[in-house]
C-alpha positions in Angstrom: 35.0 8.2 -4.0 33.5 9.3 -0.5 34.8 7.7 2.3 32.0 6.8 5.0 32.7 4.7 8.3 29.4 3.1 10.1 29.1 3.2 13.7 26.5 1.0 14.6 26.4 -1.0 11.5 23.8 -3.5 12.4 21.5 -1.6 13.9 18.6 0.2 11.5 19.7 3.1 11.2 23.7 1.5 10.3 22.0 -0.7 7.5 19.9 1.8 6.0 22.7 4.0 5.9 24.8 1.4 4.5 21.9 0.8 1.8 22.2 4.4 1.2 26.5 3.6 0.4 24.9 1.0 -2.2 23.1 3.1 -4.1 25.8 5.6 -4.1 28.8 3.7 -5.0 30.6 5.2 -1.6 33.7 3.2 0.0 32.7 2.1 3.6 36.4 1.6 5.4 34.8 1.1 8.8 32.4 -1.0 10.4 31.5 -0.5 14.4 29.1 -2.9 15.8 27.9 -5.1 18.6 27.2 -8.6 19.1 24.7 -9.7 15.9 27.1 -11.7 14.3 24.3 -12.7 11.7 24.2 -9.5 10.2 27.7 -8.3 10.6 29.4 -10.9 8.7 28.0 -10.4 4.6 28.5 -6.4 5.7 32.3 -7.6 6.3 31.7 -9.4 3.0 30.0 -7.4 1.3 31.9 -3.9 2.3 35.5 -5.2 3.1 36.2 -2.7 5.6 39.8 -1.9 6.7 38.4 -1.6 10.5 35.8 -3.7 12.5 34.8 -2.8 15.9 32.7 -5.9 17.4 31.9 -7.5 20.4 34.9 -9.6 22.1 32.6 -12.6 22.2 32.7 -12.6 18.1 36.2 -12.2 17.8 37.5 -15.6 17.2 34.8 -16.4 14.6 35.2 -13.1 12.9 39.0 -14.3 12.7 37.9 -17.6 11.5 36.0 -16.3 9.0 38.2 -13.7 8.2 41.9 -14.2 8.6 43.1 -10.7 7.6 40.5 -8.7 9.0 41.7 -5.6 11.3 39.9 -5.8 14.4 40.1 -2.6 16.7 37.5 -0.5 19.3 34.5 1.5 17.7 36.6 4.8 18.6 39.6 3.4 16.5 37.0 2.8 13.5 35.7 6.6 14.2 39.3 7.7 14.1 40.0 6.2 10.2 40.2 8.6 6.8 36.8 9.2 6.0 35.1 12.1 4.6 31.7 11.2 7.1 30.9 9.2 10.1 27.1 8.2 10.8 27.5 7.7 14.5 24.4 5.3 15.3 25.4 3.7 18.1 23.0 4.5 20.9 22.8 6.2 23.8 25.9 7.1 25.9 27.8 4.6 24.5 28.0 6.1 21.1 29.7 9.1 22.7 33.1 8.3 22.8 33.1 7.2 19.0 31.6 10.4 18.1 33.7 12.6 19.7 36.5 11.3 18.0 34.8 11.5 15.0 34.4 15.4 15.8 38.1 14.8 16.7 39.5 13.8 13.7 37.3 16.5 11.5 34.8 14.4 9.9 31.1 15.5 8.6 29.4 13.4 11.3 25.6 12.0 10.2 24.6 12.2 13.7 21.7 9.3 14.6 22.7 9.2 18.1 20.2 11.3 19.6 21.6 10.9 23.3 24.5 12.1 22.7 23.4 15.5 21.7 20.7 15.5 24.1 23.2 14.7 27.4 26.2 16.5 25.7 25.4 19.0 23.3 27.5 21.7 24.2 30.7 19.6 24.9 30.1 18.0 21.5 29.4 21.3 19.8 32.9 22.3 21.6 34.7 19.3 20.1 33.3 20.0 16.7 33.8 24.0 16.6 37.3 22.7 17.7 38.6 20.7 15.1 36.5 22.2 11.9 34.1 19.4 12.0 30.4 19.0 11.0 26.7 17.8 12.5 24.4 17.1 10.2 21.0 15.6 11.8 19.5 12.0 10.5 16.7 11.8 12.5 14.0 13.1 10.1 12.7 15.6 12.1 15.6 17.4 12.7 16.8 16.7 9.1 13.7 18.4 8.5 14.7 21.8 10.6 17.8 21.5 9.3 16.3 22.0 5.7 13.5 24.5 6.5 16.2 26.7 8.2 19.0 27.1 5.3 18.7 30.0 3.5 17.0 31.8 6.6 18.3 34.1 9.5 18.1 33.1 13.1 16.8 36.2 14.1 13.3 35.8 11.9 12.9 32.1 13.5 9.6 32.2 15.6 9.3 28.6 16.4 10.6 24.7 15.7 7.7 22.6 15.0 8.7 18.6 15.3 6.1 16.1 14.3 5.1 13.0 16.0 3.1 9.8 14.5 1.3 9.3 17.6 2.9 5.5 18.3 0.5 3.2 18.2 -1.8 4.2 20.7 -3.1 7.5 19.3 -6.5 6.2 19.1 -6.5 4.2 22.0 -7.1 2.3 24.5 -7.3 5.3 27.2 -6.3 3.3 29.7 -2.6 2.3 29.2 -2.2 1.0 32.6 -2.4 -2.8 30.4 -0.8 -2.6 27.3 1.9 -5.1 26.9 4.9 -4.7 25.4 4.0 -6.7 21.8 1.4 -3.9 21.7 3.5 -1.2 22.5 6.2 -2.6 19.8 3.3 -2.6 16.9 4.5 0.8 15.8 2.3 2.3 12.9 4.9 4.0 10.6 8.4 3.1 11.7 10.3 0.0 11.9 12.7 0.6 14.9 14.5 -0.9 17.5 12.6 -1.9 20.6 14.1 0.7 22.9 13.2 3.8 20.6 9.4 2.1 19.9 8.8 1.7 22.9 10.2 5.2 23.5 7.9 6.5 20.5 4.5 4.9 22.4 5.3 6.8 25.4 5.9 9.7 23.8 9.1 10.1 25.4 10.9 9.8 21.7 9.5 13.3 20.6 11.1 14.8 24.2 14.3 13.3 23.5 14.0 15.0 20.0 12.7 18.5 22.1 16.1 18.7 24.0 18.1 17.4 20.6 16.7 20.2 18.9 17.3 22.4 21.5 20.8 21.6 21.4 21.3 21.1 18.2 20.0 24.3 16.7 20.9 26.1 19.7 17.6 27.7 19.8 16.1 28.2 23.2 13.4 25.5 25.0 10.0 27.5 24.7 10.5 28.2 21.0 10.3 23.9 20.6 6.8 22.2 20.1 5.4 19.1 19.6 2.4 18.4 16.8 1.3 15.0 16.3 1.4 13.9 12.5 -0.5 10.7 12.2 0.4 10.6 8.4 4.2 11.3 9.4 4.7 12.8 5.8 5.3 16.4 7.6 8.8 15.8 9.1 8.8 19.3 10.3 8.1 22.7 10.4 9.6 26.3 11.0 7.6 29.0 11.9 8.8 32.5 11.3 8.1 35.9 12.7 6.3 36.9 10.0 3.9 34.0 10.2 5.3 32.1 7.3 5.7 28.5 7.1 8.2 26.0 5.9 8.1 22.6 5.7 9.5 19.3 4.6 7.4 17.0 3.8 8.5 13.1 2.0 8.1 9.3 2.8 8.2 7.5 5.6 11.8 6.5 4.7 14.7 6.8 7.1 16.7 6.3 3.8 16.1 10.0 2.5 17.2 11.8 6.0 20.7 9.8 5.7 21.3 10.0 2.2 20.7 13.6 2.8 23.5 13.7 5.8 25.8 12.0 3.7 25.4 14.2 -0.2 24.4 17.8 1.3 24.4 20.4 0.0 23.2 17.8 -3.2 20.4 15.7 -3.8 21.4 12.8 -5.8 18.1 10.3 -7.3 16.6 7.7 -5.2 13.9 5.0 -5.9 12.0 7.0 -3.6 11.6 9.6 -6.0 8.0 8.9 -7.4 6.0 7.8 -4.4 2.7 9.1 -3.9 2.0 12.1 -1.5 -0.8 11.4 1.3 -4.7 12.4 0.5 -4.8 14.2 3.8 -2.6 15.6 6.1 -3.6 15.7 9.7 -2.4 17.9 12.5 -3.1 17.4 16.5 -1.8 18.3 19.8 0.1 15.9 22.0 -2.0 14.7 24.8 0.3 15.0 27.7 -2.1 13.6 30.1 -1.9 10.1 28.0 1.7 10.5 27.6 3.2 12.5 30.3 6.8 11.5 29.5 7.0 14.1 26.7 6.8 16.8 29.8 9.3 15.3 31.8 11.3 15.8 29.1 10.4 19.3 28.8 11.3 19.6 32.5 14.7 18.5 31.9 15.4 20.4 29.2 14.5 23.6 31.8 16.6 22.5 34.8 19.6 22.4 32.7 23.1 21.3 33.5 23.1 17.5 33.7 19.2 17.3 34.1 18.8 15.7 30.7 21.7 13.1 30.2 19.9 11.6 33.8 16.7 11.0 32.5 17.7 9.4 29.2 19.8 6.9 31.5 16.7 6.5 33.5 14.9 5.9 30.3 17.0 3.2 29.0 16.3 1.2 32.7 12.8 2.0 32.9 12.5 0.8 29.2 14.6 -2.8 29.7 11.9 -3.2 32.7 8.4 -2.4 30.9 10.3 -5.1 28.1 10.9 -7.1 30.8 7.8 -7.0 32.1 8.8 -5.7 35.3 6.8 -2.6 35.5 3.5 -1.6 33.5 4.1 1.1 30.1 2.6 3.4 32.8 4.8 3.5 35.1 8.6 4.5 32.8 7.4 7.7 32.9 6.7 7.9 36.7 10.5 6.3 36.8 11.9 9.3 34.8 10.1 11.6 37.4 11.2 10.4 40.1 15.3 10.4 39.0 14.5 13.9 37.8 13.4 14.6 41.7 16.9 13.9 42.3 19.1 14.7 40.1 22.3 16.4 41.5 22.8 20.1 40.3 25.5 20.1 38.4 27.4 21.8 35.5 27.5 19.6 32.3 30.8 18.6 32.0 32.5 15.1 30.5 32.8 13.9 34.3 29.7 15.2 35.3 28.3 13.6 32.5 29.4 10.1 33.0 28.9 10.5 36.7 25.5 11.6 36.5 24.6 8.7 33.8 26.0 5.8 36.1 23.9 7.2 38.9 20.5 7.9 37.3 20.6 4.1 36.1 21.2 2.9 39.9 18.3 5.6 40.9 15.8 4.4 38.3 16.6 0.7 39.1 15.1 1.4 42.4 12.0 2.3 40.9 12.4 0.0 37.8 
C-alpha cells in the first residue's frame, strides 16, 4: 500500500489529493496543516495519521479530541516513511517541509508553486542529492510534463501554458473598480483567494512562466502564455519540426494529482466519461489589461533572487486589494515597484529568506 503524507491538508489542493488517497485505497501517515480546525479534525478521523502538524492554537483541542495523537512540525510530518509527499502548503512557507521531503528521498507531488519559482535550483540541488523526485500538480505543468516524455530536449521549440482568462476576460476594460467579490468569481476553478485573485490579475500564469522555467529547466523566451477560455487544453509543446502535443481533460484538479501520485500508471477515475468541449478557443494574453503577467516575465530575466521578491510582494499586495486597501489595479504596480529594487543577489537559502522578508516590508510601503 502506497504511503502518501499531506502537506497542507486543508487547503484545496490537500483535500483533493486526499480524495484522490480515497479512491485509491493509499495509507495517508501524515497530515500538515494550519489553523481550520473544522476540516482537520474528520481528516484525523477519517485518515488516522501517525503525524499531525497544526497550528499551536489547536493543540489542546486536537489533544482533547484525540488523546493519542502524535503532534509534531509540518517538516517532522515531511520527514515520515512515505513513498510520496504532496507539498501544498503555500508559498515560502511550504519550503522547509519540502526540502525535507527531497531530503528524505520521497516522490514529491509538488503544488507549491513558490517554492520552485523562488528556489528552483536549490530544490533541484536537494533532490538530485538524495535520489528524490518532482512531479508537477498544477495542471499545466502536469501537462508539459506529459507532452514531454517520450521526447528529446533538443527537438523542444517551445512550452505553451494555458490560461482561462479569470473572470474578467470579457470585461469590464476598466479594472480600476472591480472589487474583490468580483475578482474572487473565478469562471473554471475553485481556489483559494490568494491564487484567484492571483489568476484575475494574470499574475498566476507568470508565477507558472518562472515554475516552468525552473522546473523543466528550459530557458525563459522558449515559455508562452495562450489564454484558454474553455481551460480543457492544459498545455502544449511545440517542437522543432512544428509538431504539436497536447493534453487536454476536465477541469479537475483531481486528474493532475492522481497523476503525481500513480505515474508512470493511469489507474480509472469517475472522471473517465466526461464530455469533451464543442469548441476550443485560443487567444493572446492582453498584457496591457493584465500587466502583472510581464512583471513576471521581468523577473524571471533579471535572475538571481528577482523572482522569490516579487512572489513575497505578491502575497502583501494581494492581502491589501482583499483588504481593500488598494484597488486590483494597483498589485501589479506593487510588484513593480519591489522589482525596481530588488538587491542583486545570487540565489542562495540566505539570500532567499533575506530577500523574501524584505520584499514584504518594501511592498507594504506601497501596499
Amino acid at each position: 500500500m502506497k504511503r502518501v503524507v499531506v502537506l497542507g491538508s486543508t487547503g484545496s489542493i490537500g483535500r483533493q489529493a486526499l480524495e484522490v488517497c480515497r479512491w485509491r485505497g493509499y495509507r495517508v501517515v501524515g497530515l500538515a496543516a494550519g489553523k481550520n480546525l473544522e476540516v482537520l479534525l474528520p481528516q484525523i478521523e477519517e485518515f488516522q495519521p501517525l503525524l499531525v502538524a497544526a497550528d499551536e492554537s489547536l493543540h489542546a483541542e486536537l489533544k482533547a479530541r484525540f488523546p493519542g495523537l502524535r503532534l509534531g512540525s509540518p517538516e517532522e510530518v515531511a520527514a515520515l516513511e512515505a513513498e510520496v509527499a504532496v507539498a501544498a502548503i503555500p508559498g515560502l512557507a511550504g519550503l522547509p517541509p519540502t526540502r525535507v521531503a527531497a531530503r528524505t528521498g520521497k516522490r514529491i507531488a509538488l503544488a507549491n508553486k513558490e517554492a520552485m519559482v523562488a528556489a528552483g535550483p536549490l530544490l533541484w540541488q536537494e533532490v538530485e542529492a538524495h535520489g528524490a523526485e518532482i512531479l508537477p500538480v498544477d495542471s499545466e505543468h502536469s501537462a508539459l510534463f506529459q507532452a514531454l516524455l517520450g521526447e528529446r530536449r533538443e527537438d523542444v521549440a517551445e512550452l505553451i501554458l494555458t490560461a482561462s482568462g479569470g473572470p474578467f476576460l470579457r470585461g469590464p476594460e476598466d479594472l480600476s473598480q472591480v472589487t474583490p467579490e468580483m475578482a474572487l468569481a473565478h469562471p473554471r476553478w475553485r481556489m483559494g483567494p490568494k491564487v484567484t485573485v492571483d489568476s484575475a490579475t494574470l499574475f498566476n500564469k507568470g508565477l507558472e512562466v518562472l515554475e516552468a522555467k525552473e522546473l523543466f529547466r528550459f530557458p525563459l523566451e522558449w515559455i508562452r502564455v495562450l489564454v484558454h477560455p474553455e481551460a480543457y487544453v492544459h498545455g502544449l509543446v511545440r517542437f522543432k519540426d512544428g509538431s504539436l502535443k497536447a493534453q487536454l481533460g476536465p477541469t479537475d484538479m483531481r486528474l493532475p494529482i492522481q497523476y503525481a501520485l500513480t505515474h508512470p500508471g493511469r489507474a480509472e477515475t469517475p472522471l473517465k466519461d466526461l464530455p469533451l468541449p464543442e469548441t476550443l478557443t485560443f487567444l493572446p494574453p492582453d498584457t496591457r489589461r493584465f500587466p502583472a503577467l510581464e512583471v513576471a516575465y521581468e523577473a524571471g530575466r533579471r535572475g538571481g533572487v528577482a523572482q522569490a521578491a516579487v512572489s513575497a510582494a505578491d502575497e502583501v499586495a494581494v492581502e491589501a486589494f482583499l483588504a481593500g486597501r488598494i484597488p486590483f489595479t494597483a498589485i501589479p504596480k506593487v510588484l513593480a515597484q519591489v522589482l525596481e529594487k530588488v538587491p542583486n543577489l545570487p540565489l542562495t537559502w540566505e539570500n532567499l529568506f533575506a530577500v523574501d522578508a524584505w520584499a514584504r516590508e518594501e511592498a507594504k510601503r506601497w501596499a
